[in-house]
C-alpha positions in Angstrom: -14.9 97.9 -20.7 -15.5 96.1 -23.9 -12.1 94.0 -23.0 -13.4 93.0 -19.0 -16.6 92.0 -21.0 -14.4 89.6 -23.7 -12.7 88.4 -20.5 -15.7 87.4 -18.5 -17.2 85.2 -21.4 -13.6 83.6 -21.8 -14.2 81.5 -18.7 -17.6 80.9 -19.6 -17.5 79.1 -22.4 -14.9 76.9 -20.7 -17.2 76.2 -17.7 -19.8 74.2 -19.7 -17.2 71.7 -21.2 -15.0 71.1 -17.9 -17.6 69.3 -16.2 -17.8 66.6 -19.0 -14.4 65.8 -19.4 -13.8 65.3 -15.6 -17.0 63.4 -14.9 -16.2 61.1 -18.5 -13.3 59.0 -16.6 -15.7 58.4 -13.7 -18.4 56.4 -15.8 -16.4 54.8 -18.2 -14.9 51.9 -15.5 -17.8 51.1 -14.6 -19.0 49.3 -17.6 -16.3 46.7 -17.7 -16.6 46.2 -13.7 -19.8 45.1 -14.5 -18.9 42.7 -17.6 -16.4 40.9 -15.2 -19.2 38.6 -13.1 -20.6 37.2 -16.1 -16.9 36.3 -17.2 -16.5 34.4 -14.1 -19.2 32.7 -13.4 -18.5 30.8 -17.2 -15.1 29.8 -16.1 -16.7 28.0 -12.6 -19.1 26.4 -14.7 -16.8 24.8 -16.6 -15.5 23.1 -14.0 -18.3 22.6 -11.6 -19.3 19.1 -12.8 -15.9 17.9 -10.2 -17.2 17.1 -7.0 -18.2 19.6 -4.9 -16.0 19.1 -2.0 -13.3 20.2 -3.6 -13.2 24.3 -3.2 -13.6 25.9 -6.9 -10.2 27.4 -8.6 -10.4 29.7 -11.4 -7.9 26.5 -13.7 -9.7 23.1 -14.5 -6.3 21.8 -14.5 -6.1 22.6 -11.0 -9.2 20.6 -10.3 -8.2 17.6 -12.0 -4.6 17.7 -10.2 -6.3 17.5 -7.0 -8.8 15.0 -7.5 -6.3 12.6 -9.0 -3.9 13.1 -6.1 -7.0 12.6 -3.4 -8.5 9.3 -4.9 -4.6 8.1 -5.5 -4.3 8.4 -1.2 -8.0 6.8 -0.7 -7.0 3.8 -3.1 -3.3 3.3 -1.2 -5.7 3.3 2.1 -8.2 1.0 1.0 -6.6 -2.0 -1.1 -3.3 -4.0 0.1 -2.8 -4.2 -3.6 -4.6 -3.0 -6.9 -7.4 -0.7 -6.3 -10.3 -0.4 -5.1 -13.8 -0.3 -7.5 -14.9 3.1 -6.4 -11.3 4.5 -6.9 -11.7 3.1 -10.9 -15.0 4.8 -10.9 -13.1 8.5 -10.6 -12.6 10.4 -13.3 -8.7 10.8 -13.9 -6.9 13.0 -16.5 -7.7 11.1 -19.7 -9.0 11.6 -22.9 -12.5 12.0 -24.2 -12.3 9.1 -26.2 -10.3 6.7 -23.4 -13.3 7.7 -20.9 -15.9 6.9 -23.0 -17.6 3.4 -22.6 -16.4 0.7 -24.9 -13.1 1.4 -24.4 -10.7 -1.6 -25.2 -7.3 -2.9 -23.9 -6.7 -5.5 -26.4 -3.3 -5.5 -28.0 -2.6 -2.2 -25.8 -1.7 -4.2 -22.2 1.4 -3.8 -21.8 1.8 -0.1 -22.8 -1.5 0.9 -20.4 0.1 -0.9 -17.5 3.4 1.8 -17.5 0.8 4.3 -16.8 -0.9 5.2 -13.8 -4.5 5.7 -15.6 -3.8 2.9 -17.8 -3.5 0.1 -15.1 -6.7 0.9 -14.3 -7.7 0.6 -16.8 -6.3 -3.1 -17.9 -7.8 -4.0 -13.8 -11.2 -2.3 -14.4 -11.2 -4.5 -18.2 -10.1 -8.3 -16.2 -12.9 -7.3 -13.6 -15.4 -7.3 -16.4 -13.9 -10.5 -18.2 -16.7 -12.7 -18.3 -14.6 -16.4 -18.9 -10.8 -17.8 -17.9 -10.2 -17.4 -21.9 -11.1 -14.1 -21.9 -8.4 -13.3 -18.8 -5.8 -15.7 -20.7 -5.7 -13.7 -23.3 -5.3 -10.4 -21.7 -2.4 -12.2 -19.7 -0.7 -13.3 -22.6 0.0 -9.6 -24.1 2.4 -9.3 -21.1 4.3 -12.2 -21.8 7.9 -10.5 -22.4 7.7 -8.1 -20.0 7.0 -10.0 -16.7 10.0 -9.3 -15.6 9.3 -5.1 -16.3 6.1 -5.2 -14.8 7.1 -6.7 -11.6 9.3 -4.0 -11.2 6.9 -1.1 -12.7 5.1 0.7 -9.9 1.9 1.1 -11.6 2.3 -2.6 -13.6 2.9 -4.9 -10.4 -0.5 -4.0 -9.5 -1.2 -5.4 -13.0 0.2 -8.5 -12.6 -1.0 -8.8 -9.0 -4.5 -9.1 -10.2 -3.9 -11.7 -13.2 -2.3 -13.8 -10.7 -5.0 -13.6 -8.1 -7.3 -14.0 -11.1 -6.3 -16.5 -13.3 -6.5 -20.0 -12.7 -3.1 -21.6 -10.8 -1.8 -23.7 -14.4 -2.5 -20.1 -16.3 0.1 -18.6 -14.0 3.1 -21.2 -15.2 3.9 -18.7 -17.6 4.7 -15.8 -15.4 6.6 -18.2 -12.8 8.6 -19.5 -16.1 9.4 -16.3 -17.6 11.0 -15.2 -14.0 12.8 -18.2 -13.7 14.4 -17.3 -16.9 16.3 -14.0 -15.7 18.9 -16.6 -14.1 19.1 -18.5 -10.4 19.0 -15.7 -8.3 15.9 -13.6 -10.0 13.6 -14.8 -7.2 16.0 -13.5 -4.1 16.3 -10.0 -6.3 12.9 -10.2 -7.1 12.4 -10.7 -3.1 14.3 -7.4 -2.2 13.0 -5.0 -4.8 9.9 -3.0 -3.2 7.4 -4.2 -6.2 8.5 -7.8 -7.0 8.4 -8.8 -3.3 4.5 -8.3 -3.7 4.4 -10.5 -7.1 6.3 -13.5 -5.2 3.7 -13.4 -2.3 0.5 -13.2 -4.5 2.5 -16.3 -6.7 3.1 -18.1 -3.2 -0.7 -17.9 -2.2 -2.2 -18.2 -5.4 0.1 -21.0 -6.9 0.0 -25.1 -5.9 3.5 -25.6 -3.8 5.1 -27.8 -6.5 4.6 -25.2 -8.8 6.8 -22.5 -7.0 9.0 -25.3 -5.8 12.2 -24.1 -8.2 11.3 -20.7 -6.8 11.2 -21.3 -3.2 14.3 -23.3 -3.5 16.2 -20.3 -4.7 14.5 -18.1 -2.0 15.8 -21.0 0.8 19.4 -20.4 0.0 19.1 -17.2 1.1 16.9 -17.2 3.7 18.6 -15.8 6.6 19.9 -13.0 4.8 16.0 -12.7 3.4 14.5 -13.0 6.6 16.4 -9.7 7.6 15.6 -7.7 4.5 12.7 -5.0 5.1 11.0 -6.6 1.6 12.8 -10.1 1.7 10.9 -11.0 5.1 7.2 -10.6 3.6 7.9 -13.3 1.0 9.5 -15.8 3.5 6.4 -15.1 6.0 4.3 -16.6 2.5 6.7 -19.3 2.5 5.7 -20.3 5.9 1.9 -19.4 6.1 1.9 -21.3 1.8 5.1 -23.9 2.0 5.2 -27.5 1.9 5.6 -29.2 5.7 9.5 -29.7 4.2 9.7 -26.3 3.2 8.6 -25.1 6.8 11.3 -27.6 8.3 14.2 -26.2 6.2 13.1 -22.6 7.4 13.3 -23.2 10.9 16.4 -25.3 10.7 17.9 -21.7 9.5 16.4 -19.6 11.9 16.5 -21.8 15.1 20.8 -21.5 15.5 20.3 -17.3 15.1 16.6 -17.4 17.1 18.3 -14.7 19.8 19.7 -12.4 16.9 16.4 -12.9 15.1 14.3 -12.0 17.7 15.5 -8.2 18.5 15.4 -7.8 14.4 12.5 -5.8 13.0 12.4 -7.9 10.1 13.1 -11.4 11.4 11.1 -11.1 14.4 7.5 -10.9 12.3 9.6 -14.4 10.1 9.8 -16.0 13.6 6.4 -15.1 14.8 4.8 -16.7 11.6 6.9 -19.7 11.7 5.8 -20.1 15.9 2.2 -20.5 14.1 1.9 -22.0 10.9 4.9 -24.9 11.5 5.2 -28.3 12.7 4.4 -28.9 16.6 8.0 -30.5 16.5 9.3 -27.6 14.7 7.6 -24.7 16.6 8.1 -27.0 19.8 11.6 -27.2 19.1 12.1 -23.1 18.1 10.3 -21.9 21.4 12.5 -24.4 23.5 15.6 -22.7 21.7 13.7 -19.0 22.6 12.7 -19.9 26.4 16.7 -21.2 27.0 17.8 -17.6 26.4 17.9 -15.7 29.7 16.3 -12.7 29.8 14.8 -12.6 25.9 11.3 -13.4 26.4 11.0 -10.7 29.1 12.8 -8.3 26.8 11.0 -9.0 23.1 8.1 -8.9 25.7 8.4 -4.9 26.0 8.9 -4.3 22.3 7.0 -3.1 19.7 8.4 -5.8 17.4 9.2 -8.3 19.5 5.9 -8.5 21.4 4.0 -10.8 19.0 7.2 -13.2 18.6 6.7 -13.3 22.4 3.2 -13.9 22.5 4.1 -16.7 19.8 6.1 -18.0 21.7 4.3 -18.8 24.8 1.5 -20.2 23.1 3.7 -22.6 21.4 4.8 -24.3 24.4 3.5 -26.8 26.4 3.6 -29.0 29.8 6.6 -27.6 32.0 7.9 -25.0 29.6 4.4 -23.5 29.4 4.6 -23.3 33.2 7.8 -21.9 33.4 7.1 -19.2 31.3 4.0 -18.4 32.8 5.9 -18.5 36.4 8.4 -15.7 34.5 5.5 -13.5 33.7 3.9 -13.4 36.8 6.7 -12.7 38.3 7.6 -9.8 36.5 4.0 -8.3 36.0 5.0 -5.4 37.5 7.6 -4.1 35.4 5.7 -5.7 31.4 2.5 -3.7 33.1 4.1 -0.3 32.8 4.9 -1.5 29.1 2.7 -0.5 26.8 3.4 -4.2 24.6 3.8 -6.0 27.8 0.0 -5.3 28.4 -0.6 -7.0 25.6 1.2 -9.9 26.1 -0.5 -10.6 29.3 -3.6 -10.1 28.4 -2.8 -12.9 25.5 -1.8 -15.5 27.9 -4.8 -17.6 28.5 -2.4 -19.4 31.8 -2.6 -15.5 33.4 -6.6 -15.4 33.2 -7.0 -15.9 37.2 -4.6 -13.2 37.6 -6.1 -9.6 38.5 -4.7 -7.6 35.9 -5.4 -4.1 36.2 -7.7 -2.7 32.8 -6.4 -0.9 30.2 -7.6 2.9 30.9 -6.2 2.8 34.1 -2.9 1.3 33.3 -2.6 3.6 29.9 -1.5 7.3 30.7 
């Protein structure tokens, strides 16, 4: 009896302690569950001062990656070169101390225009130059390295804006210093992606006599230019910027190949501009050359590329060949209204005004 009793309180005085130990795992979680908000909402406040349309990640990093990337695709939008002011006004990766005001670019040109922050920096600083001195002697720090930053993708932007800046005699140095890389920098400097942009801004910025040794050595090569995907923008300055004998030598190349030209994506936009900005003897003379190839005007007519050369065309004429062209376009108005670019070129023919052509949203499918 005495050893049922013994047994009975065995159990007993195991009762009382089981329902601690299997209840203590269920509480303890829950005190770090409910550390864990405060935790995050510290880490989004670190990083909430980036604007809030970007959605909030738990790495700064992150944030700043994204912005950056954002305004770079807003400032290639907005600006045919350089950027834009509100695109300076971001806040890029960058260093306490660099984003503070009172930052300075003296003696440090040249090295902030290899990086993509830093040209914006040397752009922001010639925006806020308050004299021609002040520019002159920003400009002079890159004097050495013309030739690099023509080439650099984030320094050609750089030297866009001193040349657009600074005054025309200012800019001798730059047009010097590329001379100096031999006879045939200009035509490389033509083809490369960056330095095609540095010869245009030096074209339109610069008196003709200045860039005369330049566009000489651009001439020699200018039907091979005139083809080139970069080459052909700095020829179209040389025709909208050149001297009246400049203009003359250019169509004298392009006039024998006109036909080849025309069905070239390149050369086409070269011909257009010099249908414009040339001579009347010179563009007379190129659309005659143009009008006496059968079948090209109705052809360039339907093209994405060739439809302004087109247009160009006809509105360089005059008299009889201005009536037989027109006569050629009415005749076919059938077929260049199912074109998309022949549209266009109808509707830019002043001659076709008395004509009934059908509007856009019903010819457009």
């Amino acid at each position: 009896m005495s050893a049922v009793l013994e047994h009975l309180k065995h159990p007993m005085a195991f009762a009382p302690n089981a329902v601690p130990i299997m209840v203590q795992p269920v509480q303890q979680p829950v005190q770090p569950m409910q550390q864990t908000p405060p935790v995050q909402r510290l880490q989004f406040q670190d990083v909430h001062s980036e604007p809030s349309s970007l959605s909030p990640t738990p790495s700064e990093k992150s944030f700043r990656r994204e912005t950056t990337g954002s305004t770079i695709a807003s400032a290639l939008s907005t600006s045919s070169f350089g950027l834009s002011e509100s695109d300076r006004s971001m806040s890029p990766i960058e260093s306490p101390t660099e984003g503070g005001q009172g930052f300075s670019v003296q003696g440090r040109v040249w090295q902030l225009c290899q990086q993509q922050t830093g040209c914006r920096r040397v752009q922001a600083a010639l925006d806020e130059c308050g004299s021609d001195q002040e520019r002159k002697a920003l400009a002079e720090e890159l004097l050495g390295h013309v030739w690099e930053a023509a080439r650099c993708p984030f320094g050609n932007y750089v030297l866009q804006r001193f040349i657009t800046l600074l005054r025309p005699s200012d800019c001798q140095v730059i047009i010097k210093e590329i001379s100096s890389h031999g006879g045939r920098a200009p035509t490389q400097l033509a083809r490369h992606r960056y330095g095609c942009r540095i010869l245009q801004r030096l074209l339109e910025q610069c008196r003709p006599e200045q860039m005369e040794p330049v566009t000489n050595s651009l001439l020699k090569e200018a039907l091979q230019l005139v083809r080139h995907q970069y080459g052909n923008f700095v020829m179209q300055r040389i025709l909208s910027h050149g001297t009246s004998a400049q203009q003359h030598l250019l169509c004298q190349v392009l006039e024998p190949h006109a036909r080849d030209l025309t069905t070239d994506q390149n050369a086409s936009a070269v011909l257009a501009k010099a249908l414009v900005h040339c001579r009347s003897e010179d563009k007379a003379s190129l659309a005659r050359r143009l009008l006496s190839q059968p079948g090209l005007l109705l052809a360039s007519s339907k093209t994405r590329h060739g439809h302004q050369t087109a247009l160009a065309l006809i509105r360089a004429l005059e008299g009889d060949e201005l009536l037989e062209a027109v006569n050629m376009m009415k005749c076919n108005m059938a077929s260049l209204m199912q074109c998309r670019y022949g549209r266009v070129v109808l509707r830019g023919i002043p001659a076709l005004g008395e004509c009934a052509l059908p509007r856009e949203e019903d010819t457009d499918s």
